[in-house]
DOMI-214525 format. One record per residue (C-alpha): z, x, y; residue number from 0; residue in one letter. Coordinates in steps of 0.05 Angstrom, whole numbers, plus 5000, padded with zeros to 4 digits. Layout:
<nodes>
zz|xx|yy|k|r
Z|X|Y|NUM|a
...
</nodes>
This chain:
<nodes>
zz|xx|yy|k|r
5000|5000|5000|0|x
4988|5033|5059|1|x
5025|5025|5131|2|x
4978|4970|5164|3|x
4971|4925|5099|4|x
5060|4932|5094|5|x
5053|4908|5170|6|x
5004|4853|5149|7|x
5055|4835|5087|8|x
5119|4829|5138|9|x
5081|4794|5196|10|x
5059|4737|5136|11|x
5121|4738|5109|12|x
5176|4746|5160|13|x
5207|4680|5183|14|x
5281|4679|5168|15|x
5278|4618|5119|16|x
5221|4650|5067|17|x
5245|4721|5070|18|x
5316|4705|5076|19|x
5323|4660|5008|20|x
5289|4717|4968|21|x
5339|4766|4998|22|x
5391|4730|4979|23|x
5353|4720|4911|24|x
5348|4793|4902|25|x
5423|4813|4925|26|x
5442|4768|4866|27|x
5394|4806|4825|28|x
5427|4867|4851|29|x
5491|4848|4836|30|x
5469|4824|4761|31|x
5430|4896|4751|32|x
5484|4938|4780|33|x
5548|4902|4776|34|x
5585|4934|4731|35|x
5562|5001|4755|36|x
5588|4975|4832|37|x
5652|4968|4796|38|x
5657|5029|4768|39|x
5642|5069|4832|40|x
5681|5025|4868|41|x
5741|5057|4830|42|x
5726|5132|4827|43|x
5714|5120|4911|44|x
5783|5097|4904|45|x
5815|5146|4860|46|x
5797|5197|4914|47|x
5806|5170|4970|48|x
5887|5178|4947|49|x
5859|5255|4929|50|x
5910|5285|4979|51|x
5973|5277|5010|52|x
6001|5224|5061|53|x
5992|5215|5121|54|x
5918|5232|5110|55|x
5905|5186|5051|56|x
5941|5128|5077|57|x
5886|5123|5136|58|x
5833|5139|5080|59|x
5861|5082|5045|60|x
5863|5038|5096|61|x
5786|5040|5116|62|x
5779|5032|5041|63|x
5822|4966|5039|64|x
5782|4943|5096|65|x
5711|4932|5037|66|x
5653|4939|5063|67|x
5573|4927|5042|68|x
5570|4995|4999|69|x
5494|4996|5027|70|x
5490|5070|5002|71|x
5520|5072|4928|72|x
5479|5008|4921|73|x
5420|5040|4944|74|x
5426|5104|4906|75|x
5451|5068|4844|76|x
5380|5028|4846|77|x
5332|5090|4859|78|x
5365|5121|4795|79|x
5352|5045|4761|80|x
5273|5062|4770|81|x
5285|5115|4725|82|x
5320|5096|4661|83|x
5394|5072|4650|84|x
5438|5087|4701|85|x
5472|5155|4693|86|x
5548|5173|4698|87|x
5531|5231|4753|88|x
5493|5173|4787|89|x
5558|5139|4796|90|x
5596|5202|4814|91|x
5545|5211|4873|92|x
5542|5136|4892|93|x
5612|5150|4912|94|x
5601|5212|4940|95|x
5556|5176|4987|96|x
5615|5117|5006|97|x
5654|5170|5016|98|x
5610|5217|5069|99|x
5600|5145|5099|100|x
5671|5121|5110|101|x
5686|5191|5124|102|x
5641|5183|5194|103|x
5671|5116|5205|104|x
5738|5150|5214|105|x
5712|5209|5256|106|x
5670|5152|5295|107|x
5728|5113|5311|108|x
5771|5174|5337|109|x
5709|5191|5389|110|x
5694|5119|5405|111|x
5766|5098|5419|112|x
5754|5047|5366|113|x
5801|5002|5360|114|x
5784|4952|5306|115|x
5739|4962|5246|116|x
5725|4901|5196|117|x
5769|4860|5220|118|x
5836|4908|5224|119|x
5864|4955|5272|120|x
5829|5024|5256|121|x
5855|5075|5222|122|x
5871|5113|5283|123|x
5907|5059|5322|124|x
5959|5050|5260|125|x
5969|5124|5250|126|x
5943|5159|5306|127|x
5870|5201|5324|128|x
5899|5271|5288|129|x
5911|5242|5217|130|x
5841|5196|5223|131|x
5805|5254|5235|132|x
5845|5293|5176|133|x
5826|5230|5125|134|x
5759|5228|5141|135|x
5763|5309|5134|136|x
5793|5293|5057|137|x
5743|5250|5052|138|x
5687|5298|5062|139|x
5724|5343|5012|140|x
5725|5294|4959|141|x
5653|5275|4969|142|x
5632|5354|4962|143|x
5674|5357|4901|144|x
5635|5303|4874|145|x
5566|5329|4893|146|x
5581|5404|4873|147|x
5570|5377|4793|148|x
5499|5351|4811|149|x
5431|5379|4808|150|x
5435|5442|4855|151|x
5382|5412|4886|152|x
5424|5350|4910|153|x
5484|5393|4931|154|x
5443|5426|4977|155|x
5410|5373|5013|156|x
5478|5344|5011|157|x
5505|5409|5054|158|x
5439|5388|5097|159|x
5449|5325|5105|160|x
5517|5338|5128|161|x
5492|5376|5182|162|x
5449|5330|5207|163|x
5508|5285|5211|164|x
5544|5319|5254|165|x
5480|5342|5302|166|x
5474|5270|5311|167|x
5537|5261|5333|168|x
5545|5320|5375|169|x
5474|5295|5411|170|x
5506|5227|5422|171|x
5567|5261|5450|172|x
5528|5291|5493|173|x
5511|5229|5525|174|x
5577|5214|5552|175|x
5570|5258|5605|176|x
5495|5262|5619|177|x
5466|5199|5595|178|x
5399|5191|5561|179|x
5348|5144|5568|180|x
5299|5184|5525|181|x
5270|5146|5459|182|x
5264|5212|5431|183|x
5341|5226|5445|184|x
5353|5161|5418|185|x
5314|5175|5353|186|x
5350|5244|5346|187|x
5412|5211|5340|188|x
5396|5154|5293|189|x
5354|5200|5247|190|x
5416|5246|5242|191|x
5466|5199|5246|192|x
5443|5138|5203|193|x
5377|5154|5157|194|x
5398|5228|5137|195|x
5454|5194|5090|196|x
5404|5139|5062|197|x
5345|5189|5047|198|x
5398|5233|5022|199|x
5420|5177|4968|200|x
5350|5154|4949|201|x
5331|5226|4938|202|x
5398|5236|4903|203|x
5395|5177|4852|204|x
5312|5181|4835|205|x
5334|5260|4821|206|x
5386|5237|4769|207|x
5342|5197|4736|208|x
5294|5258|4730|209|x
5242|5229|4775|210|x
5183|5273|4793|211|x
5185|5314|4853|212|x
5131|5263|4883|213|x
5176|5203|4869|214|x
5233|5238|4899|215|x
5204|5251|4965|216|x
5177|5185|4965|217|x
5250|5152|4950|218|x
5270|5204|5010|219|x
5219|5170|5055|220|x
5239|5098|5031|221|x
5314|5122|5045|222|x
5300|5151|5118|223|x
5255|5095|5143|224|x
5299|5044|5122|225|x
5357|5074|5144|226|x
5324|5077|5217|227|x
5305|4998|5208|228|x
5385|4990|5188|229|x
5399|5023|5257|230|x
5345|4974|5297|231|x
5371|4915|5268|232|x
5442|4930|5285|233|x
5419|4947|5360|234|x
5384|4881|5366|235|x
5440|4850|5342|236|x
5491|4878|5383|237|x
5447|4828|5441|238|x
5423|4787|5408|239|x
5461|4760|5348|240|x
5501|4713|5316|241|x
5575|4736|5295|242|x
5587|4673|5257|243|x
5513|4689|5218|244|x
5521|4762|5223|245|x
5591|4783|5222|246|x
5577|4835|5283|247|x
5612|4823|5346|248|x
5567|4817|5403|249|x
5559|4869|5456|250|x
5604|4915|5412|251|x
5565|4979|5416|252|x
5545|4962|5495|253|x
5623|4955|5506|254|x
5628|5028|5478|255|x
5577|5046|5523|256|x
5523|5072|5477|257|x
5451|5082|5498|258|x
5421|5037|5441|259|x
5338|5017|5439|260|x
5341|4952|5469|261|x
5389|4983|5529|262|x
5327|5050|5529|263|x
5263|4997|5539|264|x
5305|4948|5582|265|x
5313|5007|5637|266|x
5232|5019|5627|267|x
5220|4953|5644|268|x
5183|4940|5712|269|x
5229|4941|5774|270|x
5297|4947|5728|271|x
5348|4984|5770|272|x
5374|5057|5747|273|x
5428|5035|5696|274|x
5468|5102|5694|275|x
5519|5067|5739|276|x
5524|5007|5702|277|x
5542|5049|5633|278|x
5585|5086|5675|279|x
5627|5023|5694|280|x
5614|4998|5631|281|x
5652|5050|5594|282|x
5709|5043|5651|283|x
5717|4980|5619|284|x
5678|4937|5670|285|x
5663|4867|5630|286|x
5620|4841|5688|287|x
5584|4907|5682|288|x
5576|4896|5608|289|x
5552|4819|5622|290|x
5510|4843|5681|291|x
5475|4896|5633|292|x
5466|4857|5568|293|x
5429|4793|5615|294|x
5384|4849|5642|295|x
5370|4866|5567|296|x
5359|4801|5543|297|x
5313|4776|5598|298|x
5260|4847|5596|299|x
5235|4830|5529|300|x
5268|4892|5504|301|x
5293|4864|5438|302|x
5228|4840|5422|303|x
5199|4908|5419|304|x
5264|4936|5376|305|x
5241|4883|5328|306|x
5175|4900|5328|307|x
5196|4970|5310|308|x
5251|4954|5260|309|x
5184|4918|5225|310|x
5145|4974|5237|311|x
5193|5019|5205|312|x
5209|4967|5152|313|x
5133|4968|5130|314|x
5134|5049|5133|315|x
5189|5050|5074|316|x
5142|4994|5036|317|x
5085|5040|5042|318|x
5124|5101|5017|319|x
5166|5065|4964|320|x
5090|5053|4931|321|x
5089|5115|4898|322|x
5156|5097|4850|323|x
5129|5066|4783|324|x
5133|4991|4773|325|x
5211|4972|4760|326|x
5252|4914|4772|327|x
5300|4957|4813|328|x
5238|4981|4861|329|x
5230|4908|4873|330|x
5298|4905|4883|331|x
5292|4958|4930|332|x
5230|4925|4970|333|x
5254|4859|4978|334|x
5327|4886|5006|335|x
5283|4927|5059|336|x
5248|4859|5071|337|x
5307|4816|5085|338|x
5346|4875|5128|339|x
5272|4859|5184|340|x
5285|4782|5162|341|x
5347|4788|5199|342|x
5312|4807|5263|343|x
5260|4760|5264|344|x
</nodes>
């Protein structure tokens, strides 16, 4: 399938009510192919996330307490399904991957000044910035013990991926004091910050199940693309969605102050006023700043065109995911990248 035909697939395909039911359809199958798998890396994740001593593991434990989608060991758990039965060190990385992910969540919350995460006081407000940033530190540890028994392949794209983690958050840092109204900065950030852990997992579980080197990369591409369309559907929805459909609080990452997409093509918009001051009362806490700056968002058609692009980067990991062999999990895979755009359109 190539990029234009996946465009022409989504654009037929899109409205809320035909995509959406499959979705749904296909979580269930998700759930039936991979349940008992789920359950079993749901437990290892929390076996070590009590790998340490207190105070550090109670905020690990916390976060873990809290649930959460499990997007990643899902994901990684299905690439390996293409393959064969799903593997033991398939489950072992699965968590790995939870783990690097709550482990940013932690670290995320210290830098933001987060105060609430899934519905409970974060991890840093009950215990304090120091011992957040120490659990999610433990949790790193626990999630490079994990990957060190993998392919040595995996464990270094792991170290990698890592990396990238942290140069995305050091670019968005950055932002605080000079902000950024450059896609490419934006990009940067959400490559590093959001898709390097998906590609990482795809990669990871079609490498378990000894995939060829071709369907690796392609997984990889599926991963990173998808995790980019995650990122655009969350900014969109930040304006523009429903909390009792969603479960995202409105305005919650323009209340932070972060330079999102929608906030980026808003201030290209023709005769929109330099925003820099706005953010800058924003993150003083201004709410008629914040109400000021999300009607200015709404009304330049800006969320449109982060739609547009979450499709465009939903029909880019369709056209990669092509070169995996025929499986029930690939379609798996497929039709969860389909709903995530069905949730922007």
């Amino acid at each position: 399938m190539t990029l234009a035909t996946a465009l022409d697939v989504l654009s037929e395909t899109a409205a809320p009510e035909r995509v959406g039911d499959r979705a749904a359809t296909r979580l269930s199958d998700v759930r039936e192919l991979v349940a008992r798998e789920m359950q079993d890396v749901e437990a290892l994740v929390g076996r070590h996330v009590t790998a340490g001593v207190t105070p550090a593991t109670d905020a690990a434990q916390h976060l873990f307490a809290a649930g959460g989608k499990r997007i990643r060991p899902m994901a990684l758990l299905l690439a390996n399904a293409c393959f064969g039965p799903i593997t033991a060190r398939a489950r072992e990385l699965a968590a790995a991957s939870e783990l690097v992910h709550m482990a940013t969540l932690l670290h995320d919350d210290v830098i933001d000044d987060g105060d609430q995460r899934r519905g409970l006081p974060t991890s840093r407000r009950v215990w304090g910035n120091a011992v957040s940033v120490l659990g999610g530190d433990l949790l790193l540890v626990e999630a490079l013990r994990l990957g060190s028994a993998a392919h040595a392949d995996t464990f270094h794209e792991l170290i990698d991926t890592l990396k990238r983690l942290v140069d995305g958050e050091v670019v968005q840092l950055r932002g605080r004091v000079s902000v950024s109204l450059l896609e490419s900065t934006y990009f940067e950030i959400v490559r590093g910050k959001t898709a390097s852990l998906f590609e990482w997992a795809l990669r990871a579980g079609g490498r378990e199940g000894a995939a060829s080197p071709a369907a690796v990369d392609a997984l990889g591409a599926f991963g990173a693309h998808l995790g980019v369309a995650f990122q655009l559907v969350d900014d969109v929805l930040d304006y523009a969605g429903d909390v009792a459909v969603t479960g995202k609080s409105v305005l919650a990452d323009l209340t932070e102050g972060k330079i999102t997409l929608p906030l980026i093509y808003a201030a290209e918009a023709p005769g929109a006023p330099a925003v820099d001051a706005l953010v800058a009362r924003v993150r003083g806490g201004d709410d008629a700043a914040a109400a000021d700056l999300a009607a200015r968002v709404r009304s330049s058609g800006a969320c449109d065109r982060v739609r547009t692009a979450a499709l465009r980067e939903t029909a880019s990991a369709l056209a990669a995911l092509e070169l995996v062999p025929p499986s029930r999990a690939k379609d798996i895979l497929a039709d969860v990248a389909r709903g995530l755009a069905a949730r922007v359109t």
